[in-house]
TIMAR-826411 format. One record per atom (N, C-alpha, C): x, y, z; atom name; residue in one letter; residue number from 1. Coordinates in Angstrom, 1 decimal, decimal comma. Example, Ala and Ser with C-alpha at 12.3 -4.5 7.8 and 13.67 -1.06 7.14 Angstrom:
% residues 2
ATOM xx yy zz vexgu tivo base
ATOM 13,2 -5,7 7,8 N A 1
ATOM 12,3 -4,5 7,8 CA A 1
ATOM 13,2 -3,3 7,8 C A 1
ATOM 12,8 -2,2 7,1 N S 2
ATOM 13,7 -1,1 7,1 CA S 2
ATOM 12,9 0,0 7,9 C S 2
//
This chain:
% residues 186
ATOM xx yy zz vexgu tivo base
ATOM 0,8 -1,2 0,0 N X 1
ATOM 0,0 0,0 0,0 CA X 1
ATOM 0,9 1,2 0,0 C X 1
ATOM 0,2 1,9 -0,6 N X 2
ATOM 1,0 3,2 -1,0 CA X 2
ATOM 0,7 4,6 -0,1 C X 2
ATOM 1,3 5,1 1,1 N X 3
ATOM 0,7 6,1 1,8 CA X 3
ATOM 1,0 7,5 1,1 C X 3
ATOM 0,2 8,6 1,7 N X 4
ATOM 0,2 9,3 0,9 CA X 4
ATOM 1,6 9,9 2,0 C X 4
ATOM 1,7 11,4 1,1 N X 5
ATOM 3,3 12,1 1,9 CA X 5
ATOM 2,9 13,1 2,5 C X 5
ATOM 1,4 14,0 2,9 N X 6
ATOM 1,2 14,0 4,5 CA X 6
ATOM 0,6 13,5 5,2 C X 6
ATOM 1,1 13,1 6,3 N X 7
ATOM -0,1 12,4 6,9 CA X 7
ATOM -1,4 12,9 8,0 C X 7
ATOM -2,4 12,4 8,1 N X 8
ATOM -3,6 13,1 7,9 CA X 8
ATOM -3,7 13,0 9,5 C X 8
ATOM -4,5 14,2 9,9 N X 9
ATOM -4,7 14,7 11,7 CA X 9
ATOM -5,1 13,0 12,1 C X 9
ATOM -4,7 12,8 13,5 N X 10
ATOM -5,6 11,7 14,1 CA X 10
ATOM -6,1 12,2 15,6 C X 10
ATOM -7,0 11,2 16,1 N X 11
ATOM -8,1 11,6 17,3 CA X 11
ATOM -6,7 12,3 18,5 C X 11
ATOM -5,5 11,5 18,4 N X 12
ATOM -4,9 11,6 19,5 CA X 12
ATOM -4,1 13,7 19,1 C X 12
ATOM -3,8 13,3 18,0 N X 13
ATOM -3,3 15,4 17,4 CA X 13
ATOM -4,9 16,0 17,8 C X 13
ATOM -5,9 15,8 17,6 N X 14
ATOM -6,8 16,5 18,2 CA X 14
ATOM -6,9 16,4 19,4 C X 14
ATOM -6,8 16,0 20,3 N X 15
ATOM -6,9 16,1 22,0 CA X 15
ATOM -5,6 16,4 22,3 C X 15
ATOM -4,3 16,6 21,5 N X 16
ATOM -3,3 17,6 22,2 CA X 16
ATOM -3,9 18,8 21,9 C X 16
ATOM -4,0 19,1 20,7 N X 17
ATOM -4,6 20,6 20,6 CA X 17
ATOM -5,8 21,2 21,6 C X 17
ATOM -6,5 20,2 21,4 N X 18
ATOM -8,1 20,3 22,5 CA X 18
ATOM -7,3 21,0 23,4 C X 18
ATOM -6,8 20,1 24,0 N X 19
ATOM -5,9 20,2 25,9 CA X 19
ATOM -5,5 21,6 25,7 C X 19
ATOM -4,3 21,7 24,9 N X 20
ATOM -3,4 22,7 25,3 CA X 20
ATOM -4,7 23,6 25,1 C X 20
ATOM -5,1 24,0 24,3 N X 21
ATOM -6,5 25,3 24,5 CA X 21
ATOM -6,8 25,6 25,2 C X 21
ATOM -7,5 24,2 25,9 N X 22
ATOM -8,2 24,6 27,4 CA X 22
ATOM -7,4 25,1 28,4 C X 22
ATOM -6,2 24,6 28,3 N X 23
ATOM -4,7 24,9 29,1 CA X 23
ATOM -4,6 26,2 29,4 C X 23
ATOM -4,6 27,0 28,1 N X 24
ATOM -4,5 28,5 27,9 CA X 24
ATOM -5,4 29,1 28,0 C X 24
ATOM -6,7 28,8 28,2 N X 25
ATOM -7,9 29,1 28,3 CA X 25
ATOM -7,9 29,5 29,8 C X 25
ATOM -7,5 28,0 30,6 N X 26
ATOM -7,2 28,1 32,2 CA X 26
ATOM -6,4 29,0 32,7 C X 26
ATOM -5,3 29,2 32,1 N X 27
ATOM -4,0 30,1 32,9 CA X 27
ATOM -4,6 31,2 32,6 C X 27
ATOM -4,9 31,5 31,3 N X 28
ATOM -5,4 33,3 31,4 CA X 28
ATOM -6,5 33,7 32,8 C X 28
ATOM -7,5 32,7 32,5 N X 29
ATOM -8,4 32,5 33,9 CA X 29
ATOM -7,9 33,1 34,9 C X 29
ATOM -7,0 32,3 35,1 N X 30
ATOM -6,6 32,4 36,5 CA X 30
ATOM -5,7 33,5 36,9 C X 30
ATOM -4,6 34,0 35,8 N X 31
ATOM -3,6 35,4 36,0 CA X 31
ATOM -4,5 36,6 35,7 C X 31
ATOM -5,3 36,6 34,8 N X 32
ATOM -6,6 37,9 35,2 CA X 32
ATOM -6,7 39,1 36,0 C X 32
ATOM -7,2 38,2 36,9 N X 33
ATOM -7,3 38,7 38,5 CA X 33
ATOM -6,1 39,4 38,5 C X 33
ATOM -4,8 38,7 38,9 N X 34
ATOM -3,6 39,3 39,0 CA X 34
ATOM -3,1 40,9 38,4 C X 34
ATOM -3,9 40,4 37,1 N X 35
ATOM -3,1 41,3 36,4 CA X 35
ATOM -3,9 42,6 36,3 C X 35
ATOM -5,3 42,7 36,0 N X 36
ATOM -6,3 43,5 36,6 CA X 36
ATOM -5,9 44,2 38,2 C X 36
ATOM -5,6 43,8 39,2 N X 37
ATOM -5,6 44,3 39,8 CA X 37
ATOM -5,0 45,2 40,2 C X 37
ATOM -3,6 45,6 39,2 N X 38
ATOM -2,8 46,5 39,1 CA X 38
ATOM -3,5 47,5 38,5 C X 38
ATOM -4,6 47,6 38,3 N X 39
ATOM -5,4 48,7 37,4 CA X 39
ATOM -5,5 49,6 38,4 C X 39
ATOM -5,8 51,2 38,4 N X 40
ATOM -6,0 52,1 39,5 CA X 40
ATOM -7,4 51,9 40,1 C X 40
ATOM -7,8 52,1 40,9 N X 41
ATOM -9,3 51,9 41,8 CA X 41
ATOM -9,7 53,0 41,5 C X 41
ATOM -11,2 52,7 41,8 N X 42
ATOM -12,0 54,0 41,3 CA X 42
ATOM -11,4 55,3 42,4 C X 42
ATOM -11,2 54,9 43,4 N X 43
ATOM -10,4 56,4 44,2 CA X 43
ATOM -9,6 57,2 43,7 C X 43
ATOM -8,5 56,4 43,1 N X 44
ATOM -7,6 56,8 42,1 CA X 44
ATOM -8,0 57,7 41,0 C X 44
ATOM -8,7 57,1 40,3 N X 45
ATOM -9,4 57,8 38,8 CA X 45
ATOM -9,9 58,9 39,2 C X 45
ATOM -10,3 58,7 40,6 N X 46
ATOM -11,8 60,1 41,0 CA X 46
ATOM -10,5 61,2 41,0 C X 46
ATOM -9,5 61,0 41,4 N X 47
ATOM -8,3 62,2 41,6 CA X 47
ATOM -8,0 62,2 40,1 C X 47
ATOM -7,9 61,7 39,4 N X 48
ATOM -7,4 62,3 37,7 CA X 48
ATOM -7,4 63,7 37,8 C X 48
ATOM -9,5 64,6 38,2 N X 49
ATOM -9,2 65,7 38,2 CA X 49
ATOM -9,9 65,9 39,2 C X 49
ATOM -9,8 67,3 39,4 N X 50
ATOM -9,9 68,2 40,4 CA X 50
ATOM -10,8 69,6 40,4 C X 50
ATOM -12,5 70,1 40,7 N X 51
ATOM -12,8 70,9 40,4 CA X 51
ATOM -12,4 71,9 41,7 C X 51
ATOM -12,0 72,9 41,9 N X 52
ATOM -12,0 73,9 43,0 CA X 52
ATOM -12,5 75,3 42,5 C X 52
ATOM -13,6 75,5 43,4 N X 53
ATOM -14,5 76,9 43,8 CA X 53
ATOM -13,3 77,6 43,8 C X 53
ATOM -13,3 79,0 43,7 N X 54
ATOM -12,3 80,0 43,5 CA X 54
ATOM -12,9 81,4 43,8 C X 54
ATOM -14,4 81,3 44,4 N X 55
ATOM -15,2 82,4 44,5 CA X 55
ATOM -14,8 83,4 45,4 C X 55
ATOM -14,4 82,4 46,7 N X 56
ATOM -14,1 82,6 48,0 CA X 56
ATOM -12,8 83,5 48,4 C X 56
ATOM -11,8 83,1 47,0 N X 57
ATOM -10,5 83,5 47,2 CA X 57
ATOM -10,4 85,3 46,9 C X 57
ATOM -9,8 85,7 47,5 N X 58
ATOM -9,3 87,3 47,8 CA X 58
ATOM -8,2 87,6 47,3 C X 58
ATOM -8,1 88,7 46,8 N X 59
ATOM -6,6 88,7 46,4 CA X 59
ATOM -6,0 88,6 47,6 C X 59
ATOM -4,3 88,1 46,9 N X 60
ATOM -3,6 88,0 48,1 CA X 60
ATOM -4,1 86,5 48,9 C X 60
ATOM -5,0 85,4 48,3 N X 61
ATOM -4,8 84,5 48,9 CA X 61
ATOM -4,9 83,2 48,5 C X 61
ATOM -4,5 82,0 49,1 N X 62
ATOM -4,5 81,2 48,7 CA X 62
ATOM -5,1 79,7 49,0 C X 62
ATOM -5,2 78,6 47,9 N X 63
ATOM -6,4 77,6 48,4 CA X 63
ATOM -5,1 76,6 48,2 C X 63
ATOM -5,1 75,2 48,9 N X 64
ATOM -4,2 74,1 48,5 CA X 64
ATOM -5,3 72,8 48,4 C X 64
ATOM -5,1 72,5 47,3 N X 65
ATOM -6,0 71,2 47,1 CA X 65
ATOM -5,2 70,1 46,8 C X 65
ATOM -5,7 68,9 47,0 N X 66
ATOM -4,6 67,4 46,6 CA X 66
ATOM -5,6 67,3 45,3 C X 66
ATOM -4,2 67,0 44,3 N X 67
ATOM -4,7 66,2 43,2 CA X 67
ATOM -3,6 65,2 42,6 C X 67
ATOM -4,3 64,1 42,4 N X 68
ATOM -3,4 62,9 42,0 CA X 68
ATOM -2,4 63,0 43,1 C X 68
ATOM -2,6 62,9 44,4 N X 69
ATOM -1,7 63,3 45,9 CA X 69
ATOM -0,9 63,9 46,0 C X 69
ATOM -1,1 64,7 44,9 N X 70
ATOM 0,1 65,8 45,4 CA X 70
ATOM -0,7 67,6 45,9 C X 70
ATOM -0,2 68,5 46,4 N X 71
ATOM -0,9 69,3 46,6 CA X 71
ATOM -0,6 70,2 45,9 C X 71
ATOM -1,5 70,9 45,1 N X 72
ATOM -1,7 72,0 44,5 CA X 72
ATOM -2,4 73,6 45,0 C X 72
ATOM -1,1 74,3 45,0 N X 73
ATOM -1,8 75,8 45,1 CA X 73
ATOM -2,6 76,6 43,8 C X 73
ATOM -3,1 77,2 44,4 N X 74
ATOM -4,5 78,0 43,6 CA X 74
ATOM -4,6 79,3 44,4 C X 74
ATOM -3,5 80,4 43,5 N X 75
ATOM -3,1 81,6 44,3 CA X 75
ATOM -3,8 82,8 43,1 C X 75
ATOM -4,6 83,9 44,3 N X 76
ATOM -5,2 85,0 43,5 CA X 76
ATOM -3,8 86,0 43,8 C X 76
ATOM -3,2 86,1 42,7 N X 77
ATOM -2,0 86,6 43,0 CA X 77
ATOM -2,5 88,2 43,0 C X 77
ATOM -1,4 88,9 43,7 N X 78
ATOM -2,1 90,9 44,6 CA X 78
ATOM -0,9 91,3 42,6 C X 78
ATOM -1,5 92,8 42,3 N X 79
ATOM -1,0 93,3 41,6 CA X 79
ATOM 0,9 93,4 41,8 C X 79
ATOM 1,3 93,5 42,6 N X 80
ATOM 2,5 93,5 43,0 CA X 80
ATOM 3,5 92,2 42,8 C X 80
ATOM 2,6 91,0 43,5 N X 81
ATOM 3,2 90,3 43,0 CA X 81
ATOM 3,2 89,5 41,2 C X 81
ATOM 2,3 90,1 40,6 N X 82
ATOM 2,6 89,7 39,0 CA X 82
ATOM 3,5 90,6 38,7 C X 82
ATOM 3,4 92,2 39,1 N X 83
ATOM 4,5 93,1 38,6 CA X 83
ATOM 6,0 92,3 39,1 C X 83
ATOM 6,4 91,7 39,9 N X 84
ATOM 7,5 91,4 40,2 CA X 84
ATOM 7,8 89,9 39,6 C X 84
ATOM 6,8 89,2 38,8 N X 85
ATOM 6,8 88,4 38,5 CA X 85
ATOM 7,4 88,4 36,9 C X 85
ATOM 6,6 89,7 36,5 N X 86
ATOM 6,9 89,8 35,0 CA X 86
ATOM 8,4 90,7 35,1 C X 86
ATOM 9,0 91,1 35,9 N X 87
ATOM 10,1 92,2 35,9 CA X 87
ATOM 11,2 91,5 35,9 C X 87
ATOM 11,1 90,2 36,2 N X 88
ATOM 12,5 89,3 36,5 CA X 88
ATOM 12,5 89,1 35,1 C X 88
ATOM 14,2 89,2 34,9 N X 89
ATOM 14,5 88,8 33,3 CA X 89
ATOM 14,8 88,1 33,4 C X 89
ATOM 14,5 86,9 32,2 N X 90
ATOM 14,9 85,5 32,0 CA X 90
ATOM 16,2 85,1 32,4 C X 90
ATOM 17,3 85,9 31,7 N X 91
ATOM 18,7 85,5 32,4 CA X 91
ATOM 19,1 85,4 33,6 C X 91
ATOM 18,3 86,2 34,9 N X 92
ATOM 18,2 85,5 35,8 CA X 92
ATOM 17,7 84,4 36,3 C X 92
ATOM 17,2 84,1 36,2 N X 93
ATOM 16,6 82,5 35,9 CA X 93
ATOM 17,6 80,9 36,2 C X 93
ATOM 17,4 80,5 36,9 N X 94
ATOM 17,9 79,4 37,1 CA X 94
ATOM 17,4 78,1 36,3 C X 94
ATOM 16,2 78,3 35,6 N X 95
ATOM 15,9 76,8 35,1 CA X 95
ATOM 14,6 78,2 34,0 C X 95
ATOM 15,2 78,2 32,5 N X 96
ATOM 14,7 79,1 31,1 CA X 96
ATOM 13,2 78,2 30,8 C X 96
ATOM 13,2 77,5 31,0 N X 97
ATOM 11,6 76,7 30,7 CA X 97
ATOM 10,2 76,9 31,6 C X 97
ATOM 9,4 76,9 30,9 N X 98
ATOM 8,0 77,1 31,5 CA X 98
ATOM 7,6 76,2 32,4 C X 98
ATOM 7,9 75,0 32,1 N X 99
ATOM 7,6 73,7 33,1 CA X 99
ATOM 5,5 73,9 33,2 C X 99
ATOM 4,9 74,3 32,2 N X 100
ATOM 3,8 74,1 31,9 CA X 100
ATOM 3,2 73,2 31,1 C X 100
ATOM 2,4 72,1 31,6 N X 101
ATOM 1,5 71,4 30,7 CA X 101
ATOM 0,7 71,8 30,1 C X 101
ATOM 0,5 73,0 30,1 N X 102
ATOM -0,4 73,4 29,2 CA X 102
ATOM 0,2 73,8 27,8 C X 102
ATOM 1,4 74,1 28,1 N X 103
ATOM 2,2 74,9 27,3 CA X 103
ATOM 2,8 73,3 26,1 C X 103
ATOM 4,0 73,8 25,0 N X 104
ATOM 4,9 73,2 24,6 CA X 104
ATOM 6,2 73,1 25,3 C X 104
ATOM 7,0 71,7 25,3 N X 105
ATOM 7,9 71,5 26,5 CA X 105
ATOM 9,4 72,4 26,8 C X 105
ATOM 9,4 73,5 25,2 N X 106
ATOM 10,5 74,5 25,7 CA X 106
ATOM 10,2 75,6 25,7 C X 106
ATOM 8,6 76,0 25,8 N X 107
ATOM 8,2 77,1 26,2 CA X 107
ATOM 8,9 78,3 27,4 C X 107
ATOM 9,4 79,7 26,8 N X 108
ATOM 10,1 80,1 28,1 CA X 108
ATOM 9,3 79,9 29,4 C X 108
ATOM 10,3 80,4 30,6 N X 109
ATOM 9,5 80,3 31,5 CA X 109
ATOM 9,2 82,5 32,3 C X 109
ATOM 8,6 82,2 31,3 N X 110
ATOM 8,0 84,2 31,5 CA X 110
ATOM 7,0 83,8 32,4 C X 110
ATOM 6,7 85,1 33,0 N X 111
ATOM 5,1 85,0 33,7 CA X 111
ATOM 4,1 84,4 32,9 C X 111
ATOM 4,1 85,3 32,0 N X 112
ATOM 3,1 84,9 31,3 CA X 112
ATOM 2,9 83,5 30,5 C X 112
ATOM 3,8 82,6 30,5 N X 113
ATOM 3,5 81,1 30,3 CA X 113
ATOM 3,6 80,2 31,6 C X 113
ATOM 3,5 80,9 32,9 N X 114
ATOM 3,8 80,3 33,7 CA X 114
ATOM 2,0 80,6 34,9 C X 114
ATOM 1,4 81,5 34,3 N X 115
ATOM 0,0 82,0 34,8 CA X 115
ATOM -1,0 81,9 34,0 C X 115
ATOM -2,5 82,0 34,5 N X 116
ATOM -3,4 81,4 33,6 CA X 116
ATOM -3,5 82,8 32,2 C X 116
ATOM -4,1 82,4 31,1 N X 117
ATOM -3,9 83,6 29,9 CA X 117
ATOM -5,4 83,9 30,5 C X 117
ATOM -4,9 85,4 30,3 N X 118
ATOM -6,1 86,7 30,5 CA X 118
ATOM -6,8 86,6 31,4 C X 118
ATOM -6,1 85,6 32,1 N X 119
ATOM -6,1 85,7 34,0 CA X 119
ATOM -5,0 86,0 34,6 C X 119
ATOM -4,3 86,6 34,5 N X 120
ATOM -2,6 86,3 35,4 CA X 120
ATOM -3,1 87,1 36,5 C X 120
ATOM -4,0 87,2 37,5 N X 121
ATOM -3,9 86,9 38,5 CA X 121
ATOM -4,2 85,2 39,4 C X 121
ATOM -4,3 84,7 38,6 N X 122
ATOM -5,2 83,6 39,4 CA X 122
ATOM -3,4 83,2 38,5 C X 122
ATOM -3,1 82,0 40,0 N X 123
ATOM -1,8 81,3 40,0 CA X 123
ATOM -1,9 79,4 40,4 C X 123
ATOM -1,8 78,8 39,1 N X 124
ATOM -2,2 77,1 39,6 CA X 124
ATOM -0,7 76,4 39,4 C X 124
ATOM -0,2 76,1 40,6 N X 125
ATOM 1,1 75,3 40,2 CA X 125
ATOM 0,7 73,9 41,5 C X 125
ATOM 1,8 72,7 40,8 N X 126
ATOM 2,1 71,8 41,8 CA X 126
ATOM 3,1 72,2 43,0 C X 126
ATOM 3,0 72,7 44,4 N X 127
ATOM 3,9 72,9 45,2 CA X 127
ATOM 4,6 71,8 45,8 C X 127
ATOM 5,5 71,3 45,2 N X 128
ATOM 6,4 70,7 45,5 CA X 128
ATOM 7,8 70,8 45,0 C X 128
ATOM 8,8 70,9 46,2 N X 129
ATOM 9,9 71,8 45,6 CA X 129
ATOM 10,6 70,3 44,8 C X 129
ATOM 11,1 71,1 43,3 N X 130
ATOM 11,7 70,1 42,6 CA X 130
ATOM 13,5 69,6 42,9 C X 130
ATOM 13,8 70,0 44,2 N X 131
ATOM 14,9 69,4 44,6 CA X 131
ATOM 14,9 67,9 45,6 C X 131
ATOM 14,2 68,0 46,0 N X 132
ATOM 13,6 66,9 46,8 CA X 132
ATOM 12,4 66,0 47,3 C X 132
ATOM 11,3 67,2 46,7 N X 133
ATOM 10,5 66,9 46,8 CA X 133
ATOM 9,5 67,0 48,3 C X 133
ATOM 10,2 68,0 48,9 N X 134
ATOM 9,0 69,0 49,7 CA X 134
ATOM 8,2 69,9 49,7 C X 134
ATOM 7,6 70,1 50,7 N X 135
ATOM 6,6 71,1 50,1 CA X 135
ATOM 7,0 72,2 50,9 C X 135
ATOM 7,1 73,5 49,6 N X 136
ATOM 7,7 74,9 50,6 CA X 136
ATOM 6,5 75,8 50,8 C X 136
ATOM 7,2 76,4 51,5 N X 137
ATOM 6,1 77,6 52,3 CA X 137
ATOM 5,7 78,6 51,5 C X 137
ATOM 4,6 78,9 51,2 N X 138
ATOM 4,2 80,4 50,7 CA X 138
ATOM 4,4 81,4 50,8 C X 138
ATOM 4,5 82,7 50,3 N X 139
ATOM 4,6 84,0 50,7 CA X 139
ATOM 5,6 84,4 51,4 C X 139
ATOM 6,9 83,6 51,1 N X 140
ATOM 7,8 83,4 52,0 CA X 140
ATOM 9,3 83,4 51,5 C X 140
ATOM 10,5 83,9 51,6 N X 141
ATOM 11,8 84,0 51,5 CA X 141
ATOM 11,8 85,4 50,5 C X 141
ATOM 13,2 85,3 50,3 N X 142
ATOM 13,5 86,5 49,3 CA X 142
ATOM 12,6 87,4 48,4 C X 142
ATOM 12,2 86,0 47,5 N X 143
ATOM 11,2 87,0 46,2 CA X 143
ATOM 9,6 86,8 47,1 C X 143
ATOM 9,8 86,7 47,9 N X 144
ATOM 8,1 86,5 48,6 CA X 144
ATOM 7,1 85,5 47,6 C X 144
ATOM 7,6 84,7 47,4 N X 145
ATOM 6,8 83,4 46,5 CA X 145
ATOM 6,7 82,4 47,3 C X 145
ATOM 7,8 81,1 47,3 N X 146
ATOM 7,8 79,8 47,9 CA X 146
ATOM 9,3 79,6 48,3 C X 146
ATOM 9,4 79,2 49,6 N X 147
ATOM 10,6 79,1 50,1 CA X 147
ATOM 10,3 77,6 50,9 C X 147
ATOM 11,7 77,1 50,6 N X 148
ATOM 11,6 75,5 50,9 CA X 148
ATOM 12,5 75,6 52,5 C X 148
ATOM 12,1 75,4 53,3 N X 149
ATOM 13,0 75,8 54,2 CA X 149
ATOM 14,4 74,2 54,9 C X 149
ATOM 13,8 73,1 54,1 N X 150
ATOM 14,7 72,0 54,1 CA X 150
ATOM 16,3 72,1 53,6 C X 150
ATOM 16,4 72,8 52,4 N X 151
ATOM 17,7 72,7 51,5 CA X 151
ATOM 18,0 74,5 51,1 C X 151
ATOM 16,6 75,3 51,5 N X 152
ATOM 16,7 76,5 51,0 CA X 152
ATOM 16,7 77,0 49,5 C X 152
ATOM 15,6 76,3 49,1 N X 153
ATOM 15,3 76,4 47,5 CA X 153
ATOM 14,4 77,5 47,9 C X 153
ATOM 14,7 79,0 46,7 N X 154
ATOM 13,9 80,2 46,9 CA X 154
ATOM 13,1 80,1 45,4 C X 154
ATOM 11,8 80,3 45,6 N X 155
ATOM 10,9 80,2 44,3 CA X 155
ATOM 10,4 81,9 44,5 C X 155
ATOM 10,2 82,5 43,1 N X 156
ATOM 9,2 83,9 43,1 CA X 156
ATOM 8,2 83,7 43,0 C X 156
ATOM 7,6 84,7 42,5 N X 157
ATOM 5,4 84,8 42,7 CA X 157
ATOM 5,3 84,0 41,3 C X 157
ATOM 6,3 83,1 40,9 N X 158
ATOM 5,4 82,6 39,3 CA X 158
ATOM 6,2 81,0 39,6 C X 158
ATOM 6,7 81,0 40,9 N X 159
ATOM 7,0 79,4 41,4 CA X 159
ATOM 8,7 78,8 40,5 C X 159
ATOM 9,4 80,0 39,7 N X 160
ATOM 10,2 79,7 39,1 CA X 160
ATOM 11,8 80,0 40,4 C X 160
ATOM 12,5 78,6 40,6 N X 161
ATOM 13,5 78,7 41,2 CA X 161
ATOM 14,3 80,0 41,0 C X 161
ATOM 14,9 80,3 42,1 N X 162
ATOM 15,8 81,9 41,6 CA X 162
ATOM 16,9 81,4 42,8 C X 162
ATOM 17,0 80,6 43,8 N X 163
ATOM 18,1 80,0 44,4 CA X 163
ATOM 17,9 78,5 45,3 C X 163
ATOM 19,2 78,5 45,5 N X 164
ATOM 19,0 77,4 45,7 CA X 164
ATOM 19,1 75,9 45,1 C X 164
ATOM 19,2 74,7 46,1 N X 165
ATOM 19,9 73,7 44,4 CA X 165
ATOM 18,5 73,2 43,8 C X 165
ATOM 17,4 73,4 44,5 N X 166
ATOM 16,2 72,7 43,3 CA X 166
ATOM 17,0 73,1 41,8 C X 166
ATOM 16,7 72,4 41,2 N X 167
ATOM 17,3 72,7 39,5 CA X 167
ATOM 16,0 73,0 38,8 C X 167
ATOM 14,8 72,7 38,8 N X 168
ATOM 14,1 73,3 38,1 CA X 168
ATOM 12,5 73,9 38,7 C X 168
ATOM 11,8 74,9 37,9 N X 169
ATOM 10,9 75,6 38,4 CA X 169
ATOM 9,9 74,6 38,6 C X 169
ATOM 9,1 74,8 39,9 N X 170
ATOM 7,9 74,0 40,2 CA X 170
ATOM 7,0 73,5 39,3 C X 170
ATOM 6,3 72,9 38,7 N X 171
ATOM 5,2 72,4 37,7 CA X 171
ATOM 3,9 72,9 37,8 C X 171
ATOM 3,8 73,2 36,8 N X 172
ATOM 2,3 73,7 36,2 CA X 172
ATOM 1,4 72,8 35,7 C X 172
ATOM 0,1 72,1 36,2 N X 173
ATOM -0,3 70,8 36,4 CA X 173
ATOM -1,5 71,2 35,1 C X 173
ATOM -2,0 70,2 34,0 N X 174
ATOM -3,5 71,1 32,9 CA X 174
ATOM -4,1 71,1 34,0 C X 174
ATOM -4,9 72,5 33,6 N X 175
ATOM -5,9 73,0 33,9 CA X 175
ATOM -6,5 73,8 33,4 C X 175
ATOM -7,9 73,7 34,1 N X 176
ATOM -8,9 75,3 32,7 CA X 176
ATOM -9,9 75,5 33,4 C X 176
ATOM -10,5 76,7 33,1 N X 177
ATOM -11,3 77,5 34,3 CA X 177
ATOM -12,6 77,1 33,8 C X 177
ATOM -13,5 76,3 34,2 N X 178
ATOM -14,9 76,0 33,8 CA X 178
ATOM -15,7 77,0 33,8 C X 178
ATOM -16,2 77,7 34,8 N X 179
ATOM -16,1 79,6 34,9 CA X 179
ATOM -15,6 80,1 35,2 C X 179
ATOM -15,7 81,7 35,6 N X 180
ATOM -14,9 82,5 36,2 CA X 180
ATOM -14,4 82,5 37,5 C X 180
ATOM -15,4 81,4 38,2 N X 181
ATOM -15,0 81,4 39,8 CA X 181
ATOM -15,0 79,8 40,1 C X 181
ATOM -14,7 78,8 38,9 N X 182
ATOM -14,1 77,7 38,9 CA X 182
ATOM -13,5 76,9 38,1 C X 182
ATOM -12,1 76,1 38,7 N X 183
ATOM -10,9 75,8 37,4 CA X 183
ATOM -11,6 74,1 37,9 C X 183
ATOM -10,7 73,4 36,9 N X 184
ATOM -11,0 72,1 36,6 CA X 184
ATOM -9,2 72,2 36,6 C X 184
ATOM -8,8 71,0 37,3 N X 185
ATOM -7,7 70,8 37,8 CA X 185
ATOM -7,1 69,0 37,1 C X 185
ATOM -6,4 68,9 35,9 N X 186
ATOM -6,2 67,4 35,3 CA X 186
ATOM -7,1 66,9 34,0 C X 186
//
């Protein structure tokens, strides 16, 4: 008898394939769980963003809210301090970048890419100093901005480092003003 030259599936090539299927059918099953559970919780997601009232705020003052756990100021900045914000010339400057998400990533870092447009009194930055990773005081050190009192990082009224070894200016987190007396934060 003459066989042919391939030879043709049998019952037993079908129940390996069967198996292994179900095999892989099972392990996915079972690592699922696992692997799902590294997903963020609904707690988590609820901080993505952040609405904050702003009605309340006075010039001259400020609100701190957590978002995504970090805290965020939300400063009605006084006429003085923008004027002293916009008067610093870039070459003073310890770190030339905007460090704005709102912005493009080599955006200077002027007042005015550093504060909301055709609001620059209203001020939203992440407060945490980018040397370490503390959180500095407001209204406070040399340029009366943010002063880290751990390492002595000196920030101005627009959160941009001017001493100190932080190396770069604090972060500008998206945000957009829903109305006039509330931002949406992420």
């Amino acid at each position: 008898m003459a066989h042919s030259a391939a030879a043709q599936p049998t019952r037993r090539d079908f129940l390996y394939i069967a198996t292994g299927a179900v095999g892989a059918v099972g392990l996915a099953a079972t690592v699922w769980p696992f692997i799902n559970q590294m997903n963020p919780d609904a707690s988590a997601l609820a901080l993505a963003s952040s609405e904050v009232d702003i009605s309340s705020l006075k010039e001259g003052e400020s609100v701190t809210v957590k978002w995504r756990g970090k805290p965020v100021v939300v400063r009605n900045r006084t006429a003085k301090e923008i004027a002293d914000a916009k008067a610093a010339p870039l070459s003073d400057l310890k770190d030339p970048v905007a460090r704005n998400a709102n912005l493009p990533d080599d955006a200077p870092a002027t007042d005015a890419n550093r504060a909301a447009t055709g609001k620059e009194n209203w001020f939203v930055m992440v407060n945490v100093c980018t040397h370490l990773g503390c959180i500095p005081l407001g209204q406070e050190g040399e340029y009366n901005g943010w002063f880290c009192p751990c390492h002595g990082s000196v920030y101005d009224t627009a959160g941009r480092i001017r001493k100190g070894p932080a190396p770069e200016n604090m972060a500008i987190p998206v945000y957009s003003f829903m109305t006039d007396t509330k931002i949406k934060i992420g």
